[in-house]
N, C-alpha and C positions, 0 to 999 in steps of 0.2 A: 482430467480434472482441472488442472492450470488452464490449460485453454479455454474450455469450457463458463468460467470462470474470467476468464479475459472476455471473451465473448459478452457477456452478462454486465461487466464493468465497462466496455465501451459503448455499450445499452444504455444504463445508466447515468454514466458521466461521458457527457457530450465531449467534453475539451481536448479526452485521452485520444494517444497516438496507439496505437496496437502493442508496437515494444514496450509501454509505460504503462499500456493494461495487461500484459502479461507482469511483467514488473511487480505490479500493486498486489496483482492476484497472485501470483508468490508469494510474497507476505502476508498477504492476506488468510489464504490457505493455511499454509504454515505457521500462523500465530506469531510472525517475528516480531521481538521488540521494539527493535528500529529499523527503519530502511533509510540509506544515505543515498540522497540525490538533491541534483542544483536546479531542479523544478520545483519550486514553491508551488504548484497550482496541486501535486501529488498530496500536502499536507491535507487538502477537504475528502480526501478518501478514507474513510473509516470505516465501509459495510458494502458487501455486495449481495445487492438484492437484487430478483425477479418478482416486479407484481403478478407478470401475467398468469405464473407459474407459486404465486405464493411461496418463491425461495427467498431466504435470508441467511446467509452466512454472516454473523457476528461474533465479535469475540476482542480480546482486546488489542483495539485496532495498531497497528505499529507506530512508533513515535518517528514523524519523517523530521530527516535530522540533515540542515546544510551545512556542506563541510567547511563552511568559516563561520558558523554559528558555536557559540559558547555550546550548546548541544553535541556538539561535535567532541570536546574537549570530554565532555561529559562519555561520550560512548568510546572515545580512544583511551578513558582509565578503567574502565570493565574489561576492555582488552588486554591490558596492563597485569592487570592481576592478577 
């Protein structure tokens, strides 16, 4: 499924590396919140689609959170709790 799912994501978005489309498609799948990474480029990922196949996996996309962004602050007091 994950991979599957990577595959699809580096179709998609040209820029990804394989570990960072596995990565995305984790959360993706999963429905996570947030995902914390120091690639700013992972924040324009929001949907993994297949036109050729008419797939769309949507849902609410994870919040990509850099760990010296105020976001960051924000996800280590959810933890907290």
């Amino acid at each position: 499924f994950v991979l599957h799912f990577a595959a699809i994501l580096r179709a998609q978005y040209g820029f990804l590396k394989l570990p960072d489309a596995i990565h995305a498609a984790t959360a993706i799948g999963y429905e996570c919140s947030h995902f914390l990474s120091t690639d700013k480029a992972l924040s324009r990922i929001s949907e993994i689609q297949h036109t050729r196949f008419g797939f769309t996996r949507t849902g609410p996309a994870p919040k990509f959170v850099l760990p010296d962004s105020d976001d960051f602050a924000e996800l280590a007091e959810l933890f907290q709790s």
